[in-house]
N, C-alpha and C positions, 0 to 999 in steps of 0.2 A: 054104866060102862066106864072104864078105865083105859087109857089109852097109855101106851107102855111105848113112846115112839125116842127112838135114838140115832142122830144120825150116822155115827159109826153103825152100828149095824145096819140100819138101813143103806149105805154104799156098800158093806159087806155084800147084803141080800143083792142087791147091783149089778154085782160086778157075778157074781154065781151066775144071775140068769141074763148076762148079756159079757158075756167073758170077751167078746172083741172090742167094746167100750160101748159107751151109750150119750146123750148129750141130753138133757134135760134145760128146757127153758121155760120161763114163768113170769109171766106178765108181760108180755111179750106186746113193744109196739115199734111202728115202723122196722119191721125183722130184725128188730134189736130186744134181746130179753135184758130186764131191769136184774134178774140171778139167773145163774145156770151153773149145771153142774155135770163136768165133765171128767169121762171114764174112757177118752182115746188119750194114745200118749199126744204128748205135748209137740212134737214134729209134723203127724196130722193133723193136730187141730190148726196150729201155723198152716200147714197147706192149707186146709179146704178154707180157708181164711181167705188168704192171701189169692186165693183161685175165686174165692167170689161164689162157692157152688152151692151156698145156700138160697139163690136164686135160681138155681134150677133143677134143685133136690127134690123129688117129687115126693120126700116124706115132708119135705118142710110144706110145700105147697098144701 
């Protein structure tokens, strides 16, 4: 098997099947991810930051 992974394109595919943004984290400890990668603009993610809502997000939960 051959794996053909890029991450341009993989954000490409991303942002198609989540066109309002998306938030990805990875390795995730004390609700801090060590990377993530995010497809909301930059004024959202400042809000829900800055609002704290990832403590009572119930996708995070």
């Amino acid at each position: 098997m051959i794996w053909d992974i890029s991450f341009e394109r993989e954000c490409v595919e991303l942002k198609r099947l989540a066109p309002a943004g998306y938030h990805i984290g990875l390795h995730i400890k004390d609700t801090t991810p060590l990377h993530r990668l995010l497809g909301y603009p930059a004024s959202w993610a400042a809000h829900y930051t800055a609002q704290a809502y990832a403590l009572r997000d119930p996708v995070v939960a």
